[in-house]
MARBA-879906 format. One record per residue (C-alpha): residue number from 1; x, y, z. Coordinates in pm, whole numbers, plus 50000, padded with zeros to 5 digits. Example, Ala and Ser with C-alpha at 12.3 -4.5 7.8 and 13.67 -1.06 7.14 Angstrom:
2
    i      X      Y      Z
    1  51230  49550  50780
    2  51367  49894  50714
// end
This chain:
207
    i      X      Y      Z
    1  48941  50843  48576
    2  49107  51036  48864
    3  49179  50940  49262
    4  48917  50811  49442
    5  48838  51124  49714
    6  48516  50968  49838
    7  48479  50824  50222
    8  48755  50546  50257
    9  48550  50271  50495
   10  48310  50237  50198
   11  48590  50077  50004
   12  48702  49854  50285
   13  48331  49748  50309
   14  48259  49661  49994
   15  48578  49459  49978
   16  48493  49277  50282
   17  48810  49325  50427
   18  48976  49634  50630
   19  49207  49830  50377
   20  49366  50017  50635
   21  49313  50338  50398
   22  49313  50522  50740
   23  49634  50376  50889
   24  49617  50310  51253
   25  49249  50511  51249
   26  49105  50199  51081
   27  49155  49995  51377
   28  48871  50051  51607
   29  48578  49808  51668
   30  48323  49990  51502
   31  48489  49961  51150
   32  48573  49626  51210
   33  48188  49530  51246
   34  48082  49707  50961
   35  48293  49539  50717
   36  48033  49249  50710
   37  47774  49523  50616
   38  47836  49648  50238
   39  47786  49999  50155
   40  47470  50135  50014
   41  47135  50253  50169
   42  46927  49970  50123
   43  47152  49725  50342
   44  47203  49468  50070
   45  47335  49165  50149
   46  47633  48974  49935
   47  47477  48695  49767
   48  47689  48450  49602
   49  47949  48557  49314
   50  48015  48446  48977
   51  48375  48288  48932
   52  48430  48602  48718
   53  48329  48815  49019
   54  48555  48673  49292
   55  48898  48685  49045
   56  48690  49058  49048
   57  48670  49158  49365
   58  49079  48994  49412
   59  49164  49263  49164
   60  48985  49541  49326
   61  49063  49424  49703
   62  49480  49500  49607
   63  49447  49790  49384
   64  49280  49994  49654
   65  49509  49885  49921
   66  49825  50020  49730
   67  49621  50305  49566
   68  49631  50235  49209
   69  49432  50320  48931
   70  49337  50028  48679
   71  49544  50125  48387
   72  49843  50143  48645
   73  49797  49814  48822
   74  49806  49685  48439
   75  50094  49787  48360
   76  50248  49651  48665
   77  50095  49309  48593
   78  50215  49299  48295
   79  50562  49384  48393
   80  50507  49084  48663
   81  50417  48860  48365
   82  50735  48900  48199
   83  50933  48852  48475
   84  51035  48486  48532
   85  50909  48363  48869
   86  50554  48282  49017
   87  50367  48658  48849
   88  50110  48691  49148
   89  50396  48656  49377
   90  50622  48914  49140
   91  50327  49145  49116
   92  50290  49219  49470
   93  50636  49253  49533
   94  50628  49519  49241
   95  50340  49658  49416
   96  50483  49663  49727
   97  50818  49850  49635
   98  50619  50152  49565
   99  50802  50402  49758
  100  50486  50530  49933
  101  50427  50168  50043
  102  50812  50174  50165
  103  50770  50518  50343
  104  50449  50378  50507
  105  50578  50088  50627
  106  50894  50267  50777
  107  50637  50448  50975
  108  50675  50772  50826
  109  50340  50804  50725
  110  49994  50695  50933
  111  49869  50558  50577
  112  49959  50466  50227
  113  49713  50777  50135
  114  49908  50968  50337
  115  50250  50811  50238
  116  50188  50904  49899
  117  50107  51309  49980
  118  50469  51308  50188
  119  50652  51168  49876
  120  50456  51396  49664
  121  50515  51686  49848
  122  50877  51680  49864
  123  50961  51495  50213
  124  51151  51235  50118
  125  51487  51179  49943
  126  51608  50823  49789
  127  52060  50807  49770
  128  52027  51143  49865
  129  51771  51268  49564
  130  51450  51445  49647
  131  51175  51193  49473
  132  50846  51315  49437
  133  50650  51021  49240
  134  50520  50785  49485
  135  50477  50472  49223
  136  50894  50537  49279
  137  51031  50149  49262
  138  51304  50120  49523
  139  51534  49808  49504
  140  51773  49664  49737
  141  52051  49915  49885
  142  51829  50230  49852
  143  51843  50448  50111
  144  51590  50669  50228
  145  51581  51010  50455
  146  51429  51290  50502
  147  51426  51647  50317
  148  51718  51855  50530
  149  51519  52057  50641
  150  51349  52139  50952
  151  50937  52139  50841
  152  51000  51804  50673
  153  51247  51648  51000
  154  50953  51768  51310
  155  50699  51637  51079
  156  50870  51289  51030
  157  50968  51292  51408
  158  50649  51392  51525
  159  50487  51118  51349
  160  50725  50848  51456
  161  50712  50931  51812
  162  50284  50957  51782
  163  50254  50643  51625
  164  50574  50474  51791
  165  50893  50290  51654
  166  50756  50073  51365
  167  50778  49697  51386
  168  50944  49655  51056
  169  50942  49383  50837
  170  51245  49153  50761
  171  51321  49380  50420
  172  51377  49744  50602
  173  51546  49866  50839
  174  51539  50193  51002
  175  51791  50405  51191
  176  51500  50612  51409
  177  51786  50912  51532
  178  51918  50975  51144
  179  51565  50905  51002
  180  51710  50659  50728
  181  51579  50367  50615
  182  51704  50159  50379
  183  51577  49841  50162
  184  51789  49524  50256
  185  51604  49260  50048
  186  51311  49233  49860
  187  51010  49163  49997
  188  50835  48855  49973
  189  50498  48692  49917
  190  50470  48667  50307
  191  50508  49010  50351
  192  50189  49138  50177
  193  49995  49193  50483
  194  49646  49139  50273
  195  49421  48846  50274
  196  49448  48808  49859
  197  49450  48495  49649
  198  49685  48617  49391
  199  49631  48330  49156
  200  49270  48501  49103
  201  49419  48804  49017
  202  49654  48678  48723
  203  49387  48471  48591
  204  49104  48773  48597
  205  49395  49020  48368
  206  49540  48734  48175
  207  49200  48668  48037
// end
């Protein structure tokens, strides 16, 4: 199955929960009011789950947020399984040192969607190495900048200075006149910034 290309507040309303698939576009009141409204044309209303169907929609609710297919958000679960630690914690740290996630969250991008077309297309360099693949794990001392070159520096700036300087979490930093950023830690349970019962999730794929 390929990319979901179909309208992005349907996902956020069937989750329940706003997805920010749009970046700063998704905050507006009118989205926000809709998420209690599920999509579909006969205005269903959500009636109570199964226990099967809440570790369900878990799944679903973080594998649209970072933009992942199901056979790739299996593979990173069951890379968080063999890692020693608490796995729902170590699978959303996995999934959240994707370097789209990290070039989002530096504020070069208005969304993860959007992120992940930047990295594809070439923008962004990691220790001074053009990386294209956006499921790109960075780790702690990476540096990232921006392609040399002047297309890929105005459309960085421009960006920055439309959305303004990021208020970056405790695991990036970001040096807004040289456009680098650079991974200081790894980031932590706290700083998923999803409503997500991760426990859910690890007992939904470990079944």
């Amino acid at each position: 199955m390929g990319r979901y290309t179909g309208p992005t507040d349907r996902l956020s309303r069937r989750e329940g929960v706003n997805l920010m698939l749009k970046g700063i576009r998704s905050v507006n009141g009118k989205s926000e009011r809709r998420l209690d409204t599920p999509p579909g044309q006969h205005n269903w209303r959500r009636g109570r789950l199964s226990d099967y169907g809440v570790r369900l929609r878990e799944k679903q609710k973080v594998k649209r947020y970072y933009g992942v297919r199901n056979k790739q958000f299996m593979n990173y679960y069951h890379k968080a399984a063999s890692i020693k630690g608490n796995t729902g914690a170590v699978l959303l740290s996995l999934l959240e040192r994707r370097l789209d996630n990290v070039v989002y969250k530096l504020g070069m991008a208005p969304s993860r969607p959007a992120a992940r077309q930047t990295v594809a297309h070439g923008h962004v360099y990691v220790n001074g190495r053009r990386v294209n693949i956006a499921s790109y794990q960075v780790s702690v001392g990476d540096k990232l900048s921006v392609k040399p070159s002047e297309r890929s520096q105005k459309l960085i700036r421009d960006r920055l200075e439309e959305m303004g300087e990021p208020r970056l979490q405790n695991w990036l930093t970001l040096d807004m006149s040289q456009l680098i950023g650079e991974v200081v830690a790894l980031p932590t349970r706290d700083d998923v910034m999803l409503p997500v019962e991760e426990n859910f999730i690890v007992e939904f794929c470990s079944r």
